[in-house]
N, C-alpha and C positions, 0 to 999 in steps of 0.2 A: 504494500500500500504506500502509495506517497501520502505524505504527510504535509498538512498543511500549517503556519505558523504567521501567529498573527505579527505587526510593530513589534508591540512593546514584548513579544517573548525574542524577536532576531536582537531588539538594544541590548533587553538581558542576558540575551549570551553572547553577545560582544564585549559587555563591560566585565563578564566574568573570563573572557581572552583580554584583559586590560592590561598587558605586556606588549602583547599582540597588535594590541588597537594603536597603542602609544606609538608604537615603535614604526607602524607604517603596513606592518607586515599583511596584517587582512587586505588592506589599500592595495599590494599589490598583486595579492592573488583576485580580485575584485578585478582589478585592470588586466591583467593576464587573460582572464577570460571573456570581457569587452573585446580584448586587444583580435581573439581567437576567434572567434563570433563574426565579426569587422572583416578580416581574412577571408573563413569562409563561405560568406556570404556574397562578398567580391569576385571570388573563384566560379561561384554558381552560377551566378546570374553573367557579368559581364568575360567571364573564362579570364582574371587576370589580376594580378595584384597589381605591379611593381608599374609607377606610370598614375595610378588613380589619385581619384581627389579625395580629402575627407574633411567635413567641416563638423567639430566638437563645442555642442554650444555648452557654456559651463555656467553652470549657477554658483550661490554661495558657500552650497555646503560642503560634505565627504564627496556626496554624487558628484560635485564639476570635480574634485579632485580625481576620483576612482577613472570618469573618464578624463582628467588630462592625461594621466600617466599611460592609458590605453594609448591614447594619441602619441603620448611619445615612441612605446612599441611600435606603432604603425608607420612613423616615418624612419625607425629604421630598417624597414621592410620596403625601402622604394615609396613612399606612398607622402603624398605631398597633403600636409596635415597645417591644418587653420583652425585655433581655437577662439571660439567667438564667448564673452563674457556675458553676463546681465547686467553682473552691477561691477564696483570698485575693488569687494570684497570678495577674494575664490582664493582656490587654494596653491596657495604661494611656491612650494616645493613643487607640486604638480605643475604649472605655468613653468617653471624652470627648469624642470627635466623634458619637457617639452622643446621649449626655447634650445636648450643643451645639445635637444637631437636634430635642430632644423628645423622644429615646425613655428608658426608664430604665433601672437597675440595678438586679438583685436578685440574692442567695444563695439558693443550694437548699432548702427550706421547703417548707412548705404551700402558702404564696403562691405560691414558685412553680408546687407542682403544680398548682394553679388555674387560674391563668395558661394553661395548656398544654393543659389543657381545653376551654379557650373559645378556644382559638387555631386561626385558620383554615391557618396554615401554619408549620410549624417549620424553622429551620436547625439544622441538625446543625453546630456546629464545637467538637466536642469535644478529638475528636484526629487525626483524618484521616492523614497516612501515618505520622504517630507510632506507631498500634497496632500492639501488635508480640507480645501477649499479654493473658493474660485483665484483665479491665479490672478496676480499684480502685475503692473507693469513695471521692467516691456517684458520679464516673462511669457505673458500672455502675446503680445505681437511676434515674439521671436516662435511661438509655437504656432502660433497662424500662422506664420512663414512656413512654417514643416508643410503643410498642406499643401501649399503652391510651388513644390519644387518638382523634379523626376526623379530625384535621389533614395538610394533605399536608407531605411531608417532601423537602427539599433538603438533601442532604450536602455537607459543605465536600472538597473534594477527593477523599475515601475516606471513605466511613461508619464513622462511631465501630464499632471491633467489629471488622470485615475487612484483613488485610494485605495491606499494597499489592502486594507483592513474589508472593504465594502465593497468595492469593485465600482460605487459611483464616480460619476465623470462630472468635473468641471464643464462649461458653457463649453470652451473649446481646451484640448487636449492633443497631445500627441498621436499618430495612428503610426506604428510600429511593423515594421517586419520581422524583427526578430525584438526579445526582450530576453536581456540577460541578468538575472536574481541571484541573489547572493542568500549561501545560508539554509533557505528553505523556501518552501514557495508559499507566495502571498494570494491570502485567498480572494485577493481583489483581481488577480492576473485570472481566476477561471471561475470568475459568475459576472451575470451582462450586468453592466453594458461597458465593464473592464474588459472583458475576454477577449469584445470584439477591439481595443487597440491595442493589443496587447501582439499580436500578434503569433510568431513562431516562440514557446517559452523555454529557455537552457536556466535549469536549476543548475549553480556554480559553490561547489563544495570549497567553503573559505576556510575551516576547519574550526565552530562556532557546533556544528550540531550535538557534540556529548553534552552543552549544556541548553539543548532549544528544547521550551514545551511545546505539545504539538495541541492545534486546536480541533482540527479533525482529519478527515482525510479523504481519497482520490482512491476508487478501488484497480484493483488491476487485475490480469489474467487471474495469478495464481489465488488472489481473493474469493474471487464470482465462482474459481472452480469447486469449492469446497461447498456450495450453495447447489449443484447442479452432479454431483457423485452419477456415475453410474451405478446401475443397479448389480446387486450383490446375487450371490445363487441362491439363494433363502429365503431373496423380496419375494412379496406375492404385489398383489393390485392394492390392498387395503394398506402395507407396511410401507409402499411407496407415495403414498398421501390420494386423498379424494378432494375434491376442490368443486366449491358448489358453486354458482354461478346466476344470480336474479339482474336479467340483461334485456333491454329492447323493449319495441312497444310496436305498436301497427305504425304511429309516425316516424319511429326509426327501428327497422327492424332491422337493418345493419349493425349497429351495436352491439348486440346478441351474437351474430356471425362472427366479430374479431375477436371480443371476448372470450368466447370459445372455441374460437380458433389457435387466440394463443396459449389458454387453456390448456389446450389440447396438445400442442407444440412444447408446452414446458415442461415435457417430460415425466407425468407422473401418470399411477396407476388408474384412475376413474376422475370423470370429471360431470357431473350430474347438473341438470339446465331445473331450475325450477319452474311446474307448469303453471300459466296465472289464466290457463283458460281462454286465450287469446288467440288461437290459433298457431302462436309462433313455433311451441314447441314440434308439433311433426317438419318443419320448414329447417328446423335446424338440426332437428338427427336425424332428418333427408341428407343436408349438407354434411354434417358431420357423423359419422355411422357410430363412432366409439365413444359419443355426448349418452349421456343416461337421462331421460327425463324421472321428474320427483315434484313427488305433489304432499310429500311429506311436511309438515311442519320444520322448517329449519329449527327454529328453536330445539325439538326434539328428534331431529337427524341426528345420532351419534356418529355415521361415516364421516361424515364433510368435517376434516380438519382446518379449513379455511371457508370463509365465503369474500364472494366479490359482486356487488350493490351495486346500482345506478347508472353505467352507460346505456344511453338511450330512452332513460326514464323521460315522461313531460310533468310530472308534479300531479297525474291522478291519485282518487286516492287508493287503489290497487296499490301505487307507489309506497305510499305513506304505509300503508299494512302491510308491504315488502321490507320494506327499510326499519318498522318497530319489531317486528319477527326477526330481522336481522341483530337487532341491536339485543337481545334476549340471548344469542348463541354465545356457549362458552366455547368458544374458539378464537381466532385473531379473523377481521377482516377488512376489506376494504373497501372504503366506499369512495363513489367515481363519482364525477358529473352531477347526473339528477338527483340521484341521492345527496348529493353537497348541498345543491338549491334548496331542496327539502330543510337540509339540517339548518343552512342558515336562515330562514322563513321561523325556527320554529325552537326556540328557549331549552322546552320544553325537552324536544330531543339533545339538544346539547347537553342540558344536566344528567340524559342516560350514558353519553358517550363519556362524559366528565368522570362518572361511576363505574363505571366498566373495568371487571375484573380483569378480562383478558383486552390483550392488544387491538389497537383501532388503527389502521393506515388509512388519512386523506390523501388524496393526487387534487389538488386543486391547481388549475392556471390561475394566474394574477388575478383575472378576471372574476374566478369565485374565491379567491383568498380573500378581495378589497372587500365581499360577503360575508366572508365567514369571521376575520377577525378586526379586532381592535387598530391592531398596528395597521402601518400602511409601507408600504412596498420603497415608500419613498427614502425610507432609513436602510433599505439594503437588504437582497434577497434572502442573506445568511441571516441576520439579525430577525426579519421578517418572519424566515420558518423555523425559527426559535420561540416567537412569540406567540403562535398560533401551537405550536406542540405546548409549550406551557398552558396554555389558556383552554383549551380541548381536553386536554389531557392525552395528545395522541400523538403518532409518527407521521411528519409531514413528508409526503412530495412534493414539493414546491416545482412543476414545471416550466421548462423555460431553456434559454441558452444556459448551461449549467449549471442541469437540474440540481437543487440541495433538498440532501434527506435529514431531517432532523428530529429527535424526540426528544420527553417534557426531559430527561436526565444527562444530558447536555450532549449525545452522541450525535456526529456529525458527517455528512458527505456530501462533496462535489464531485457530479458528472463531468469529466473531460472528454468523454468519447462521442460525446453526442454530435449531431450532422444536423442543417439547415434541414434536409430531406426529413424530417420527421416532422415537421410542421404541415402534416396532412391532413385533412378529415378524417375521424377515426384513431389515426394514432390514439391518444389518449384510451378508447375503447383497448388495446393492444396492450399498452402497459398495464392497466388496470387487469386483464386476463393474466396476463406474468405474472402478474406480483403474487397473485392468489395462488397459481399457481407453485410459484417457487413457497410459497408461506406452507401450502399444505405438504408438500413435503419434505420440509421443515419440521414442522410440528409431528407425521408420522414417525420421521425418525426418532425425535428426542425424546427420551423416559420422563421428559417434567415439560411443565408447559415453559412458549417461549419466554421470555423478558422483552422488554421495552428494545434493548439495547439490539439484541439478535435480532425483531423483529426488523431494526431497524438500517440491521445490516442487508440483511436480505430483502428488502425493499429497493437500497440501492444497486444490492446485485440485479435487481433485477431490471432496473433503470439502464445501469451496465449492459444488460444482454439486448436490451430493446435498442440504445444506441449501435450495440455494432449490427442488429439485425438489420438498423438503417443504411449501417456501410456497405453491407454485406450489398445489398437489394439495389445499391446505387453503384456497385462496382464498376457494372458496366456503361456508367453517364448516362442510362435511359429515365428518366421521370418516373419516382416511387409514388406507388400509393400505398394505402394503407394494410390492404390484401397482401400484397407482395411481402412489406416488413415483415407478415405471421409467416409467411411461406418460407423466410429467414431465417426464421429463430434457432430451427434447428441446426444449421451451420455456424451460427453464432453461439451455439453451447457447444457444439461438436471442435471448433475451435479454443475454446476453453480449456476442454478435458483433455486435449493432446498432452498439451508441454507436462499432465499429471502422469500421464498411459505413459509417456516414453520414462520418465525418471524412476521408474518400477523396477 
């Protein structure tokens, strides 16, 4: 798992390397990897170092220092280096190990807008995790300039503009090709609307992490695999999880079809459709032969070790007696879409989900989150689906460009895998089918019920498998819909379980 680490735990383990910090020495591992970044990023695109331009805008702090000494690396490298300041105050020893190797110094000017011009690659070290709000002048001018050049752009840490912490963006900010972080990564570089200036991200080991806390974390292969085991020679259909499924309506009978379709794809033993009399059920264990319909009482279905609520609901009240039957089961489940509308419409269900013995995962977009809770989005999608897990008492999906999962006892994750192509119709319908999915076979393994925490891991595994099912389905550059992702997924867990199968 990468780990994510907010400001204030990178100052405190820099100030606990305070030999280190004094001395210069993180500075220059910091620049060494600017310096290396700069290179091969020049290499890529224009096939060429020795000969290029680069212009180092420097602000006040460590950042203009980290990139002037980068700058100095580079013009021993062939490479014709122009450090542009903000203000009077940058860092001294940096400017002269610059100056030392041939490159120069300039104030903000004309010249320098010039300079910037003709420049084949810009460093951003203005402010990097300093930004904390909207940017001063000429800061702010010299970062509008970023915009209107053809230069490719490396930020020093964090792109002038973006908080580290939040991933909010100043009025105008830096927009990055590559960004290079020192330490750990800042969970401002991988949730919107940081992600998207942020660019290409190199985490750069300063030697700072035996004392960094971690605030959460980024799952990875060998993570999501341990959520997704093949089956054992002993599993039967019941030991490998049943996953019930209250999905669709006559005005979206689609939803019911992804739901169970990815259901059905997430690899587990039964996946049972509840009937509401509607016709929908023969419609979809036509489509799906291995769907079980059930007109059992969820409440008292012992099978279903997970249920999955509300894609495609419209707020009848079939709904509402779907969604309070659901809220009755001792099991974990998740509620999608209609079911969210429902919930935030109505107090009264909240104080059941509030009480709930076993675990409750919401998947709200922005749109029903500004619904559902108190906070507002506008403080930051991390902090956001922190505030809504506490205040629920539940495990948030918060989707979105880097989806975050979060519950009320502080566990945390950011999606890095996710692709534009999942912003489809239905998507949503999809994850919501995963999740339940990976949940009930979760739950049939474990000899105790889940906790807050696992459930919450395995929510984002399963955010994980829906992102790369989105890779997967776009491989080929053709336009994904939402059909296609479920037809993924099994590629996208069969990809997981490798790197486990070969290490046997």
């Amino acid at each position: 798992m990468i780990t994510l680490h907010e400001v204030a735990a990178i100052r405190a383990a820099e100030s606990a390397h305070g030999q280190e910090l004094d001395s210069g020495i993180l500075m220059q591992r910091a620049a060494h990897g600017v310096s290396v970044a700069a290179i091969e990023l020049l290499s890529q695109v224009l096939g060429r170092v020795t000969g290029t331009r680069v212009v180092v805008l420097v602000g006040p702090g460590n950042n203009g220092g980290d990139a002037l000494f980068a700058g100095a690396k580079l013009t021993r490298r062939g490479i014709r280096v122009i450090a542009v300041t903000a203000t009077q105050q940058f860092h001294e020893a940096g400017a002269a190990a610059l100056q030392a190797s041939g490159g120069l110094v300039l104030p903000w000017g004309q010249e320098a807008r010039d300079e910037m011009r003709s420049a084949d690659l810009v460093i951003d070290g203005l402010l990097g995790i300093g930004s904390r709000a909207e940017l001063s002048q000429p800061i702010s001018d010299m970062v509008q300039a970023t915009q209107n050049v053809h230069a490719l752009i490396v930020s020093v840490d964090v792109p002038t503009g973006v908080d580290a912490d939040t991933g909010l963006v100043a009025s105008v900010a830096v927009v990055a090709d590559v960004t290079v972080t020192f330490g750990g990564l800042k969970p401002g570089l991988v949730v919107a609307p940081g992600l998207e200036f942020a660019g290409s991200v190199r985490v750069i080991d300063i030697g700072i992490t035996d004392e960094l806390e971690g605030l959460g974390g980024c799952l990875q292969e060998d993570d999501v695999a341990y959520w997704v085991q093949e089956p054992h020679l002993s599993d039967h259909k019941y030991r490998r999880g049943v996953v019930g499924v209250i999905a669709g309506s006559l005005s979206y009978p689609g939803a019911a079809f992804l739901a169970l379709g990815a259901a059905t794809a997430g690899d587990v033993g039964m996946v049972e459709y509840f009937d509401r009399g509607d016709g929908l059920a023969a419609q979809v264990i036509a489509a799906n032969p291995p769907v079980v319909a059930t007109i059992a009482d969820p409440a008292t279905n012992t099978r279903v070790n997970a249920w999955v609520v509300g894609p495609g609901f419209t707020g009848a009240d079939a709904d509402h007696a779907a969604l309070s039957a659901i809220l009755r089961c001792a099991c974990p489940i998740v509620l999608d879409a209609g079911a969210l509308t429902l919930l935030a419409a109505s107090p009264e269900l909240q104080d059941v989900v509030i009480k709930r013995e076993f675990p409750t995962v919401v998947t709200p977009h922005e749109g029903e989150f500004a619904r559902l809770c108190d906070a507002q989005i506008s403080v930051g999608r991390i902090a956001a689906a922190k505030a809504l897990a506490t205040q629920l008492n539940v495990i948030v999906v918060l989707k979105g460009a880097g989806t975050v999962v979060a519950d009320p006892e502080g566990s945390l994750y950011v999606d890095v895998v996710g692709t534009p192509v999942l912003a489809t119709a239905g998507s949503g319908d999809v994850l919501a089918g995963l999740i339940g999915a990976l949940l009930s076979g979760a739950t049939a393994r474990s000899d105790q019920a889940l906790s807050q925490a696992e459930v919450a891991e395995v929510a984002a595994a399963a955010v994980w498998l829906h992102s790369q099912a989105g890779r997967v389905a776009s491989s080929s550059g053709f336009p994904v819909t939402a059909t296609q992702i479920v037809a993924a997924l099994p590629a996208a867990i069969a990809q997981v379980r490798r790197p486990t199968r070969l290490s046997l």
